[in-house]
C-alpha positions in Angstrom: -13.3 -24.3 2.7 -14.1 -20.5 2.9 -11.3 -17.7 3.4 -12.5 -15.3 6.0 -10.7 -12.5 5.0 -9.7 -12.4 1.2 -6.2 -10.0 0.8 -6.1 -7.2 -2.2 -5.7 -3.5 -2.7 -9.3 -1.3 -1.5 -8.6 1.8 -3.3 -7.7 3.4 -0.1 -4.1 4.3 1.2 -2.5 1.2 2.7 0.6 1.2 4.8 3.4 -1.8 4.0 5.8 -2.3 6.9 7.7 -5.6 7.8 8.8 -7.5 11.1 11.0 -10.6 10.9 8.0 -12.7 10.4 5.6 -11.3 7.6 5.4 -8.1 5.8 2.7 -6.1 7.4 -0.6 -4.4 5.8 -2.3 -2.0 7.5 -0.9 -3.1 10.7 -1.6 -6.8 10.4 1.0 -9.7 9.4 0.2 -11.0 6.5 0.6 -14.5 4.4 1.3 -13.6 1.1 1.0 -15.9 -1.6 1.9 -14.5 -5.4 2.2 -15.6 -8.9 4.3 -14.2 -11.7 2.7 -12.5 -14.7 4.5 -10.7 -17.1 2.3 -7.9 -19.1 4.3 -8.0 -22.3 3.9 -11.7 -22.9 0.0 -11.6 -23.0 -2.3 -9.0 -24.1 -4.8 -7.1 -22.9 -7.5 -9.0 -24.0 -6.6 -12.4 -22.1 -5.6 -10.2 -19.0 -8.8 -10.0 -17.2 -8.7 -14.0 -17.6 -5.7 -14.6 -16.4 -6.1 -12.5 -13.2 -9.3 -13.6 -12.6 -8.2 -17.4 -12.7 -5.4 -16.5 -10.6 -7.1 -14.9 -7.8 -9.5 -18.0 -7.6 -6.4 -20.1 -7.3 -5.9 -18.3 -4.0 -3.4 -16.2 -4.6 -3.1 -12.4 -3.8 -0.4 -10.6 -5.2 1.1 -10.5 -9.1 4.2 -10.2 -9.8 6.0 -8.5 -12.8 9.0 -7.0 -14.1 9.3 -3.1 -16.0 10.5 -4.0 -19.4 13.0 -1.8 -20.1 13.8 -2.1 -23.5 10.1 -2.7 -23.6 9.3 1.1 -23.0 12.2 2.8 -24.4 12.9 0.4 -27.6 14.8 2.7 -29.3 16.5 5.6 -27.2 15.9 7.4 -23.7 13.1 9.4 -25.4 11.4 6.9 -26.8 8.5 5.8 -24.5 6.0 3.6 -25.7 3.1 2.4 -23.2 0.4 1.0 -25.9 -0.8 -2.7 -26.6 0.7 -5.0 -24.3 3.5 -2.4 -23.2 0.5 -0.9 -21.7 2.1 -1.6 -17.9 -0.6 1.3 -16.5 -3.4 -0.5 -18.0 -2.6 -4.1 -16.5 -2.1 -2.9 -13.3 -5.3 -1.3 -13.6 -6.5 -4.7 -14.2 -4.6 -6.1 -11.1 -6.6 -3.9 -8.9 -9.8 -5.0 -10.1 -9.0 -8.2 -10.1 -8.5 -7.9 -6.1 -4.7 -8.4 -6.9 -2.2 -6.4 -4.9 1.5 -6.1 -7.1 5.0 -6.9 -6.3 6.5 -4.2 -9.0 10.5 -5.0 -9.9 11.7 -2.5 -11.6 15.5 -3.7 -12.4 16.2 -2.5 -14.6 17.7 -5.8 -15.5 15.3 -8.7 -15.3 16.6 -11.7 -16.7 13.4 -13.1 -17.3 14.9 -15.2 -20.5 14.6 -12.0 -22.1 16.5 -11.1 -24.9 19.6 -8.7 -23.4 18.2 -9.2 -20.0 15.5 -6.4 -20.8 18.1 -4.1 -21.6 17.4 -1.8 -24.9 20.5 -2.7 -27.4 21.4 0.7 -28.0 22.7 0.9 -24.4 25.4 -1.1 -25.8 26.4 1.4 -28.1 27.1 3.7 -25.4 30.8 5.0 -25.0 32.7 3.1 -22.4 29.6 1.9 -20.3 30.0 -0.9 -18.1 27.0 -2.6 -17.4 25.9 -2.9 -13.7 28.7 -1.6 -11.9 29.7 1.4 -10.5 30.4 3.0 -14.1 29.3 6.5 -14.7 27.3 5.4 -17.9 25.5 3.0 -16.8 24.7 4.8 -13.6 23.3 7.7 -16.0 21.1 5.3 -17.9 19.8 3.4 -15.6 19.7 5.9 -12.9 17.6 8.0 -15.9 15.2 5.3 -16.9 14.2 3.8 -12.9 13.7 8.0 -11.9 11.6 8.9 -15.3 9.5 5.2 -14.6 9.0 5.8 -10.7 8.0 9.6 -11.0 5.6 8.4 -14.0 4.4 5.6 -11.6 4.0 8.1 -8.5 2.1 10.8 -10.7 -0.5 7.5 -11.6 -0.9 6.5 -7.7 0.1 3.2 -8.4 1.7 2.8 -4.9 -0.4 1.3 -1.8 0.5 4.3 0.1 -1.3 6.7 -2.5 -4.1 4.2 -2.7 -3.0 2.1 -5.4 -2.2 -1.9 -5.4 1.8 -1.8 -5.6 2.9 -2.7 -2.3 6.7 -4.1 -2.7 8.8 -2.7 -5.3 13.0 -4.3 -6.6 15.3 -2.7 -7.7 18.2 -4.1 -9.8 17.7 -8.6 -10.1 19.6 -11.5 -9.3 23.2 -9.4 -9.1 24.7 -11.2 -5.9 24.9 -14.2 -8.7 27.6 -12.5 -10.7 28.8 -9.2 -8.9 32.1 -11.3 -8.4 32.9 -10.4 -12.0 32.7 -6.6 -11.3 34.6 -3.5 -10.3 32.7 -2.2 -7.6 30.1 -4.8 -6.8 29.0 -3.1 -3.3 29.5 0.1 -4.3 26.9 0.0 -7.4 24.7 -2.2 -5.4 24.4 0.9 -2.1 23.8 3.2 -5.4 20.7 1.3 -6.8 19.1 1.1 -3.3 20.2 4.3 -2.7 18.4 5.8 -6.1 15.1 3.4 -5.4 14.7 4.6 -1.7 15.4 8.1 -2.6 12.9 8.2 -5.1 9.5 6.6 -3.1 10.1 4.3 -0.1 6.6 4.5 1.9 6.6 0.6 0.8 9.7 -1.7 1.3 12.3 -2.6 -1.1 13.3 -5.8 -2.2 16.8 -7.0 -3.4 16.3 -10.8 -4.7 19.6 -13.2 -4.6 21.6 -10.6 -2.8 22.9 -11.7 0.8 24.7 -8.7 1.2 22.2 -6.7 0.6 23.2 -3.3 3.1 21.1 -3.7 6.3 19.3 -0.1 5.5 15.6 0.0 6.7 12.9 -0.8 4.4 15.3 -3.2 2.6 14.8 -6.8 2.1 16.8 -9.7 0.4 14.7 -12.4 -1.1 15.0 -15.9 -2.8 15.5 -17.9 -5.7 15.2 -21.3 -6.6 13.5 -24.6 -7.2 13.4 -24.9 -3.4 14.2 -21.8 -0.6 13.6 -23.1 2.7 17.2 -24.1 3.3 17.9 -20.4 2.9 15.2 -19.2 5.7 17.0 -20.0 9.1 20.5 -18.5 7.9 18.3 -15.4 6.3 16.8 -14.9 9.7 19.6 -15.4 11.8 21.5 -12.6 9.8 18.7 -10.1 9.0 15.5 -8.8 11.0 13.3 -9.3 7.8 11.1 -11.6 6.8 11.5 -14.6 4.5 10.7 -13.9 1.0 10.8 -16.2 -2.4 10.8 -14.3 -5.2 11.2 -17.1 -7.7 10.0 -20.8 -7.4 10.2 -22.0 -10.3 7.2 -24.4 -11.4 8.7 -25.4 -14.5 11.7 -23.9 -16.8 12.1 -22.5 -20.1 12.7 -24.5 -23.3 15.3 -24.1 -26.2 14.9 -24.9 -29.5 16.1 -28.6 -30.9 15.0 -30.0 -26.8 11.7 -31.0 -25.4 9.2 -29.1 -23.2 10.6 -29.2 -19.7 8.0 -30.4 -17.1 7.9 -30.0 -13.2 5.4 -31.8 -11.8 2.4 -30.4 -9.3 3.6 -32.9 -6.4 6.8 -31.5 -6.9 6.0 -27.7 -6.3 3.2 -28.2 -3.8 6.4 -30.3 -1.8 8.4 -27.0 -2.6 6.2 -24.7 -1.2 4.6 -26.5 1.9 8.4 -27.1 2.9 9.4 -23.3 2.6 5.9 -22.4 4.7 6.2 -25.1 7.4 10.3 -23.7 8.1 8.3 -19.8 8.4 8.2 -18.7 4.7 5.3 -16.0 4.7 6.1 -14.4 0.8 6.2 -17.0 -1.7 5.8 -16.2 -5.6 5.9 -18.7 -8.7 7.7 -17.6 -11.5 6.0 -18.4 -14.1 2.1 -18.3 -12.2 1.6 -17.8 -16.0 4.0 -17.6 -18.8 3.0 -16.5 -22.2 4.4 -15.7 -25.2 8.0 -14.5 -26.1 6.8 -12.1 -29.2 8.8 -10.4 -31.4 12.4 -10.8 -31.0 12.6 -10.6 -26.9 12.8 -14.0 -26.3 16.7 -14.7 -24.4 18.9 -17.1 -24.5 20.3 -17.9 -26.9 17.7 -20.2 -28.8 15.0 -20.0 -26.7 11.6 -20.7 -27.9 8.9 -18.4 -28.9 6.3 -19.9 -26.1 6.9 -19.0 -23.0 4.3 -21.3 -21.1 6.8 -22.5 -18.6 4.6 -24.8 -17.3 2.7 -22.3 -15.4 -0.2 -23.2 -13.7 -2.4 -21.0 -16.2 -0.8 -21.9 -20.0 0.7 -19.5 -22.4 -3.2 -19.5 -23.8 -4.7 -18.1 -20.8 -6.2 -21.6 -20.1 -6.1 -23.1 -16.7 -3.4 -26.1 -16.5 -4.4 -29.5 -14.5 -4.0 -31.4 -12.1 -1.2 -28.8 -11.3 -3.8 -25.5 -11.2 -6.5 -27.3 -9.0 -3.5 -28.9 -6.8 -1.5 -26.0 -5.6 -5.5 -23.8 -5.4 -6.0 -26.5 -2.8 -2.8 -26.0 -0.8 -3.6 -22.1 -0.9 -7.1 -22.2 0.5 -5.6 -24.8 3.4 -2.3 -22.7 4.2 -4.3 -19.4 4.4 -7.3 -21.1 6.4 -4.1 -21.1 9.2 -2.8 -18.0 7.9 -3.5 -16.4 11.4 -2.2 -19.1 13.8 1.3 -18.8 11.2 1.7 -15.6 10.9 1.1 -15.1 15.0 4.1 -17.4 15.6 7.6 -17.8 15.4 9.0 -20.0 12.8 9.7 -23.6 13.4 12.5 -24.9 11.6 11.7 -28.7 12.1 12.7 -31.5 14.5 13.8 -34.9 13.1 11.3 -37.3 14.5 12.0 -40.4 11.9 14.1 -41.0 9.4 13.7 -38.4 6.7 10.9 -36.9 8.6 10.2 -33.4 10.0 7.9 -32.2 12.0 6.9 -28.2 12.8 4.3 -27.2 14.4 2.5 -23.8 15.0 0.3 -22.7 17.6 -0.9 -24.9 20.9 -1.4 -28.7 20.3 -4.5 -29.5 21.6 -6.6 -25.7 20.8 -8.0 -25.3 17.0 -5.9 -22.9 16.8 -2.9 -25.1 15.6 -1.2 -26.6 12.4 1.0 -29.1 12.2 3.4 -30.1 9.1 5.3 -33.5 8.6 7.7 -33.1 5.8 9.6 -36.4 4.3 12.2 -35.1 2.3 13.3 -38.7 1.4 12.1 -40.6 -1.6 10.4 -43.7 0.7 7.4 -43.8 2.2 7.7 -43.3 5.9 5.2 -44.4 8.9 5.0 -41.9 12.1 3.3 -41.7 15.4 2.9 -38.1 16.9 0.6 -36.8 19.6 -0.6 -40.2 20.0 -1.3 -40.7 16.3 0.0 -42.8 13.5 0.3 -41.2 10.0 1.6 -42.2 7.0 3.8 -40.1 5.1 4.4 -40.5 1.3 7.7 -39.8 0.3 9.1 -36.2 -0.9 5.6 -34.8 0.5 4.5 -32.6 3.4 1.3 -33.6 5.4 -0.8 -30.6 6.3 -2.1 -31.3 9.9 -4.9 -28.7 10.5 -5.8 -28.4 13.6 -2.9 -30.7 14.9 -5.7 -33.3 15.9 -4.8 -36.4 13.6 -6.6 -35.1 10.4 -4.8 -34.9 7.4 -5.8 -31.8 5.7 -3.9 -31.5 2.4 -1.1 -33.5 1.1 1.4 -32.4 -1.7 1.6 -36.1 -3.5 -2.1 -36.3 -3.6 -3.3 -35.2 -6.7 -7.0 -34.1 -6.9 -9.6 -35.7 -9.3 -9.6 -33.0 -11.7 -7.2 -34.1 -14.7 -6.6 -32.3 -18.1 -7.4 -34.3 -21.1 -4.5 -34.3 -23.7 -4.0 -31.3 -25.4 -5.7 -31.7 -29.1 -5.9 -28.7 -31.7 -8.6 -28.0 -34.2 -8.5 -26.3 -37.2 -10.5 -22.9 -37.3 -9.6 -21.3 -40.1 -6.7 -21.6 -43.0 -4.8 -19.2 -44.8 -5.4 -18.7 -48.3 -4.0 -15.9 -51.6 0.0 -16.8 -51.1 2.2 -14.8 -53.0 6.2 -14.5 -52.2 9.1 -12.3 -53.1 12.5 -13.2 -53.4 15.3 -11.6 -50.5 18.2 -10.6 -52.3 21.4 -13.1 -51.3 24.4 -11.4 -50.1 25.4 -7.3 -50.2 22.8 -5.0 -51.4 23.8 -2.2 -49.7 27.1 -1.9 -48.2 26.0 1.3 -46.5 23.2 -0.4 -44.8 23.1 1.0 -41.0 23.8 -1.6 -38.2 21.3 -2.4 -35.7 22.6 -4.8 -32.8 20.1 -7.6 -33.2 19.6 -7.9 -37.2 21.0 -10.4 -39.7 24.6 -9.8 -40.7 25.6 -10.5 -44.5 29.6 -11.9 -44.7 30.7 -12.1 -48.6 34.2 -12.9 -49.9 35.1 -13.9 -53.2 36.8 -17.9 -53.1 40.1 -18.4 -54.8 39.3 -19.8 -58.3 38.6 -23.7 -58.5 39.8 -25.6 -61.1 37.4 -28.8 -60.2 34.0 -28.8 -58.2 33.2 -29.5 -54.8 34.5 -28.5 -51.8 33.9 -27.5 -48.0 33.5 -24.6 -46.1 35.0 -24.8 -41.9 33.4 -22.1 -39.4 34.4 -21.9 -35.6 32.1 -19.9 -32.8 29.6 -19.3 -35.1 26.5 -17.5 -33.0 23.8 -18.3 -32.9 23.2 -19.4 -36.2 24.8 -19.1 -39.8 23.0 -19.9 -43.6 26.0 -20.7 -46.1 25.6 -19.9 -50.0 27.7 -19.9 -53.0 26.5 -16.9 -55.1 23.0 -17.2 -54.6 22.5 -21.7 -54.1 21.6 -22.6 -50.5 24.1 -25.2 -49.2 23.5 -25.5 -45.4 23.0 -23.8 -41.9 25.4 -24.3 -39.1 24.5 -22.8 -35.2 26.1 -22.7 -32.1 29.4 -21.6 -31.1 31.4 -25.2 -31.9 33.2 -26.2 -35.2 30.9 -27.0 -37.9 31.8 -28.1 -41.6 29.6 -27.2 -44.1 29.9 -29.4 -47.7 29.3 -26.9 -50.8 29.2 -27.0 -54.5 31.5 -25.3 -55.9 32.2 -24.9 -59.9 34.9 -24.6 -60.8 36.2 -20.8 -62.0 35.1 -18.2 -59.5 32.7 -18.2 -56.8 31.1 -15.6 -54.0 30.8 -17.1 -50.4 27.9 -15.5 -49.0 27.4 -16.1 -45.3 23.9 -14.9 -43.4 24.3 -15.0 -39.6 21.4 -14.5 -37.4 21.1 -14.6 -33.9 18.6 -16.5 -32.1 17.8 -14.1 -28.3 20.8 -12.2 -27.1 22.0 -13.7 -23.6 19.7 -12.7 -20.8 21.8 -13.7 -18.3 25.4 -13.2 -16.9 27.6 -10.3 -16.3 29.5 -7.4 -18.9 26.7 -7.4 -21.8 28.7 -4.4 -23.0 31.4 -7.4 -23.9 28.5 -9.2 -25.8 29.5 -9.9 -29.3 27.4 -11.9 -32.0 28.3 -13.2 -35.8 31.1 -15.8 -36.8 33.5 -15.1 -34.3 36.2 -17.6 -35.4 38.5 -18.5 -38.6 36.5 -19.8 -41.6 38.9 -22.4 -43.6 37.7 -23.0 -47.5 38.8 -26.4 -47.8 42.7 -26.5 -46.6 42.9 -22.3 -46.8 42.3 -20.4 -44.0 40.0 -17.5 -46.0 39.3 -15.4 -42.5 42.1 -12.3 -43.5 42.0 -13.3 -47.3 43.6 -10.5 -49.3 40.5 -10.3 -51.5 38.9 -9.2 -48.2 35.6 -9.7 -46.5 32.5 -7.4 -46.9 30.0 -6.9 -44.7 26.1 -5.9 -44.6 23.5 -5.6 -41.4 19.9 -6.6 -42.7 17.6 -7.9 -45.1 15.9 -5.8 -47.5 12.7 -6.8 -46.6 13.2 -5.5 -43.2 14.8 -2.2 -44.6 11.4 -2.0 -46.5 9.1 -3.1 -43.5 7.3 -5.9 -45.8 5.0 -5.8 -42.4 3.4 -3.6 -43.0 4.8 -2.1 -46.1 3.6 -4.8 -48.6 3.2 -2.6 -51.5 7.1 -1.7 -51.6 8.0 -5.2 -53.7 5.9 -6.8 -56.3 4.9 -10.3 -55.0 4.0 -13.2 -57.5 0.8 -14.7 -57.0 1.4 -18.3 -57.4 3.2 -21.4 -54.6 6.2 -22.4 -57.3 8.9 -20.3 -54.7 7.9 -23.0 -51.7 11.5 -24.8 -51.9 13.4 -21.3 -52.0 15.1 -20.2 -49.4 15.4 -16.9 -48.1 11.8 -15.8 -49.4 9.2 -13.4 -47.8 6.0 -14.8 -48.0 2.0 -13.4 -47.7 -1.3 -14.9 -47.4 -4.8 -13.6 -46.1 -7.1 -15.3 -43.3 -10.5 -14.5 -41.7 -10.8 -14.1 -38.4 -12.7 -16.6 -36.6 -15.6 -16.5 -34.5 -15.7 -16.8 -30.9 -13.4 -16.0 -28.2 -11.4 -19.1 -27.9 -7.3 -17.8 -27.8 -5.7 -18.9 -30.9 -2.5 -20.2 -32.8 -0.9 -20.9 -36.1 -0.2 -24.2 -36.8 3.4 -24.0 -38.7 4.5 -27.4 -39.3 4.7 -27.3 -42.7 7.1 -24.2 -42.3 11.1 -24.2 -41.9 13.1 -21.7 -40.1 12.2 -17.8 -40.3 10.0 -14.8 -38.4 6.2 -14.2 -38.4 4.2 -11.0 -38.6 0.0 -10.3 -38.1 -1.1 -7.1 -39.5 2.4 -5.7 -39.0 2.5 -6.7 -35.1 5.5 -9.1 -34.9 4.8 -12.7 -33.9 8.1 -14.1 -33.2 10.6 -16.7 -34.2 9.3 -20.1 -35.9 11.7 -23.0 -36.2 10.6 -26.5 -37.2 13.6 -28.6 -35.8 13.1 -31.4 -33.7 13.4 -32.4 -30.3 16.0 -34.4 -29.9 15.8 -37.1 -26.9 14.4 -40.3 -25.6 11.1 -39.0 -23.7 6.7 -39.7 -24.5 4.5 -37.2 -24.9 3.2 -34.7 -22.7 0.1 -36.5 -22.8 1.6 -39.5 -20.9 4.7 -37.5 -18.9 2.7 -37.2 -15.6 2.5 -40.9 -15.4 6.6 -41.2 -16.7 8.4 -39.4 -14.6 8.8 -39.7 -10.5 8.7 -36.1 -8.9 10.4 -37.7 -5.8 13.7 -36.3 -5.2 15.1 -32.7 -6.4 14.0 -31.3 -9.1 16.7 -30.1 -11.9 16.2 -28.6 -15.0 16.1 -31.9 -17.8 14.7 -34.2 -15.2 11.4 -34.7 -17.0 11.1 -33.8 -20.2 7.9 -34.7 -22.8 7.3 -34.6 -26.6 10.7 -35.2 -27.9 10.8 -36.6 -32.0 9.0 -33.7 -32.7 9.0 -30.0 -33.3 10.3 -28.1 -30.4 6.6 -26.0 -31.2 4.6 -26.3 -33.6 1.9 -24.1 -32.3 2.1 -20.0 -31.9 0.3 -18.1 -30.0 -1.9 -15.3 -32.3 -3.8 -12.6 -30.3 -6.7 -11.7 -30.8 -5.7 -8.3 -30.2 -4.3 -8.0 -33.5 -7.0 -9.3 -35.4 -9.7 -7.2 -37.6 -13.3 -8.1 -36.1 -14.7 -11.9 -37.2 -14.9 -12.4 -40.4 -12.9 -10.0 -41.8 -9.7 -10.5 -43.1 -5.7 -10.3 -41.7 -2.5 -10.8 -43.5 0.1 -13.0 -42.3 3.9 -12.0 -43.7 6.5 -14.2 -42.9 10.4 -14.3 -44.0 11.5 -18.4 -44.7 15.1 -18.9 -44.1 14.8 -22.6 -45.3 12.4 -23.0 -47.5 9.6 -25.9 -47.5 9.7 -29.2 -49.8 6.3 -28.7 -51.3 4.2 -26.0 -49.7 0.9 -26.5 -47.6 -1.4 -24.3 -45.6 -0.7 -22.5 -42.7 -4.1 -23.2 -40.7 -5.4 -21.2 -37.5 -6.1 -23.3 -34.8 -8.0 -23.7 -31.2 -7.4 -25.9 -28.5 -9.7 -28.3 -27.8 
């Protein structure tokens, strides 16, 4: 099958306009098919891959998101667009790649990005109200979307001026919670009225908002597992197209559950459905997932991965059957692009059971596709136009040229399967050496930043026998008890957990560590969002929270005041692997870089709990906890679970008994040339039983 007329951004000034059927290109409707990826979770090296693969999957537009607190980490003048925050550069490499680019703005995302992609220190603003009609947060956000768009408009990024951006958001997802604000429709005529004011020579979207105002060059989009419900009460209240913004292929994974897994018959079901009830914009999010680095993965206790079972894995590696299955539903449903786009939609006639039929174009003339969507879970047997076709449950037949043929089907799986995902050793870690973080207060004074450890010390009444207990409540996310400086136990989550500790008798320091795991990405009023033991703590039968003796508090860990990072020489590290049991302990070791140009990983499963650096760039959160549930592995999952009926998040699930990941994603990027040597620094909260390698691994 050959596409006549491949879609993507020529370099030369492109008009976007929009009827009720398609958004329109230089004049012509068009059939857009998109896929999420997100510059921040890859790098620059694996982006010329990924887009590649994606445009030979059919699709023609990227989406992504402007990281907020990706570009301005640490005040309003603090822009940083290097490495992977290098937005400019990526879509640089969207264009080349033939891409066009759905840009959203926000500035809040979502995203399962820690604080929704808002920089902490807008907290810390006086009396802000997040997204509402608030003056402070209209001065922030209303500051960051104009400096970004003028920036953006200066590099010609826009289809108008030539470049590949040819829809644009602004604000994400609000009509989910704007019941909890002030002035919900006041704020929201604001943010359009700031986006439009600033460039609107391309549309607008505005995703999961119904009442979106009906201004021109405005549109309100979807979310979901499945949209095309939402397409015939859309277009009866709006003249704009039908637009998905987010179909989700997979979901995101937290840490202690298995990987969540949507399978290919599934989404092929999902998209066929919205395009055969006159869908024309559809985008997966995730097209490809990536890698939650640093400290931006959401939540709380999401994962470091990010895969999301895109269709292209976190690894920039192509993912089947699911890849090759929903390439060959592109290259059919744009084969009829023309005869869809040139009609109205056809919302479906009952002709059997569970079975719908729409059909575009004239039966009889090529020029005609037909769908037959069972949205039951049986098998169903159908005559139409004098033919007999049998229709698999929870699937959509394709019927190109309305003429009997069966063109493409969602439950039939191509050929093509991946083999089980193996890893091979590249490389190891050798030249340990550790030194000790101080337990509890070493510096009362110590500033606060919103996302750090927080120390909690108070001195326990006097024992006169050992042994005892310690009782939190709404602990979040997660808290490391110690009396004086012994390790007794870790609690997380926000219920009642009891915590046995040994305490001698005489007199004894409670030290407390509380950590959080990805500040909440979603919901309304983050400037309400507090973190830390936010309950009583009871030592044994005495309620200690407003003890006389008093509490004392401390924001951070030395080794991050000192920025071991990249800062090794500040401490003196002992050479030697006797510290493996400690808790609490930073940790170095050397590695070469391997050969080649296969994407690689760390194996950690000989690791506990803690954080990761790689030549000072900042890997993300490790944890080796287990999956807990009754599922196979994801080597066997496809042939486990049935993707008849609708999907919800837990429905199929794969690799639970053991770690939540193992495996983390190391970019090239940040390595020193092959065969020269890196330094890995990491900060164990748990400590290991006996200590083993850390190895670098490939897949295979």
């Amino acid at each position: 099958m050959v596409l006549a007329d491949a879609l993507g951004p020529s370099g030369f000034p492109t008009t976007v306009s929009y009827d009720s059927r398609a958004f329109i290109i230089n004049g012509s409707r068009e059939f857009l098919l998109s896929g999420c990826v997100h510059y921040p979770r890859s790098t620059p090296s694996l982006w010329p891959k990924i887009l590649k693969q994606t445009k030979e999957a059919g699709i023609d537009v990227v989406q992504t998101y402007v990281f907020w607190s990706v570009h301005q980490p640490n005040g309003p003048d603090d822009w940083v667009f290097d490495g992977n925050a290098n937005i400019w550069s990526f879509l640089d490499e969207c264009e080349r790649a033939g891409l066009y680019v759905i840009l959203r703005i926000g500035p809040y995302v979502c995203a399962e990005w820690s604080l929704g992609g808002i920089p902490v220190w807008v907290k810390d603003i006086p009396n802000i109200v997040f997204r509402d009609y608030n003056e402070a947060w209209l001065t922030a956000m209303g500051d960051f979307v104009t400096r970004f768009t003028k920036e953006a408009l200066q590099r010609n990024i826009f289809a108008h001026q030539g470049g590949p951006v040819i829809l644009s958001q602004i604000e994400n997802e609000y009509g989910n919670v704007e019941s909890a604000y002030a002035n919900p429709a006041k704020y929201v005529s604001w943010a359009v009225g700031l986006a439009q004011g600033l460039t609107n020579k391309e549309p607008w979207l505005m995703c999961q908002q119904d009442d979106a105002p009906s201004t021109d060059n405005l549109v309100n989009t979807c979310n979901g597992f499945y949209c095309d419900n939402w397409i015939k009460p859309h277009l009866d209240s709006r003249n704009t197209p039908a637009g998905w913004t987010e179909n989700w292929p997979g979901w995101f994974q937290n840490w202690g559950f298995p990987k969540p897994i949507r399978q290919a018959q599934d989404v092929a079901f999902s998209v066929a459905r919205w395009v055969s009830r006159g869908g024309s914009l559809m985008t997966y999010y995730m097209w490809h997932g990536g890698t939650n680095f640093g400290r931006t993965s959401g939540g709380p206790l999401i994962v470091t991965s990010y895969d999301y079972d895109g269709s292209i894995d976190e690894y920039g590696n192509i993912k089947n059957p699911k890849y090759t299955h929903l390439q060959n539903l592109h290259l059919t449903l744009k084969q009829y692009a023309p005869v869809l786009m040139a009609n109205p939609p056809d919302d479906g006639v009952l002709i059997q059971n569970n079975v719908y039929l729409s059909v575009y174009g004239k039966v009889g003339s090529p020029d005609c596709v037909a769908f037959l969507g069972n949205i039951g879970k049986g098998d169903e047997s159908v005559s139409w136009n004098g033919k007999s076709y049998m229709v698999p449950g929870w699937s959509v037949s394709v019927l190109g040229g309305c003429n009997g043929k069966v063109t493409y089907n969602t439950a039939t799986l191509p050929a093509v399967q991946d083999m089980p995902k193996k890893y091979a050793k590249v490389e190891t870690t050798t030249n340990w050496q550790w030194w000790p973080e101080p337990i509890g207060i070493w510096d009362p004074q110590s500033a606060i930043v919103s996302d750090s450890p927080l120390w909690y010390t108070v001195n326990l009444p006097a024992q006169s026998s050992p042994g005892s207990h310690v009782v939190t409540s709404n602990v979040w996310d997660v808290a490391f008890f110690y009396i004086n400086s012994n390790f007794q136990g870790m609690a997380m989550s926000s219920s009642q957990k009891r915590v046995a500790v040994e305490v001698a008798a005489g007199q004894s320091t409670l030290n407390i560590l509380s950590q959080t795991v990805g500040l909440a990405n979603y919901g309304p009023h983050y400037e309400d969002m507090t973190r830390g033991i936010k309950g009583e703590v009871d030592f044994d039968d005495t309620n200690i929270t407003l003890q006389v003796q008093g509490w004392v508090q401390q924001v951070g860990l030395k080794g991050e005041r000192l920025h071991l990072w990249n800062n090794p020489s500040a401490v003196n590290w002992t050479k030697d692997t006797s510290a493996a049991g400690r808790p609490l302990t930073w940790w170095k070791a050397d590695f070469a870089t391997p050969a080649g140009s296969d994407t690689l990983a760390f194996d950690f499963a000989n690791l506990g709990k803690g954080f990761a650096y790689v030549n000072g760039n900042a890997l993300g959160r490790y944890w080796n906890i287990t999956a807990v549930g009754n599922c196979v592995s994801c080597s066997e999952v496809l042939d486990h679970c049935d993707y008849r009926g609708a999907y919800v998040p837990g429905k199929c699930v794969c690799d639970c008994g053991v770690p939540s990941q193992r495996y983390y994603h190391v970019p090239r990027d940040w390595l020193a040339p092959p065969g020269n040597m890196n330094t890995l620094v990491i900060i164990e909260e748990l400590g290991v039983s006996s200590f083993a390698r850390v190895d670098i691994v490939v897949q295979v």
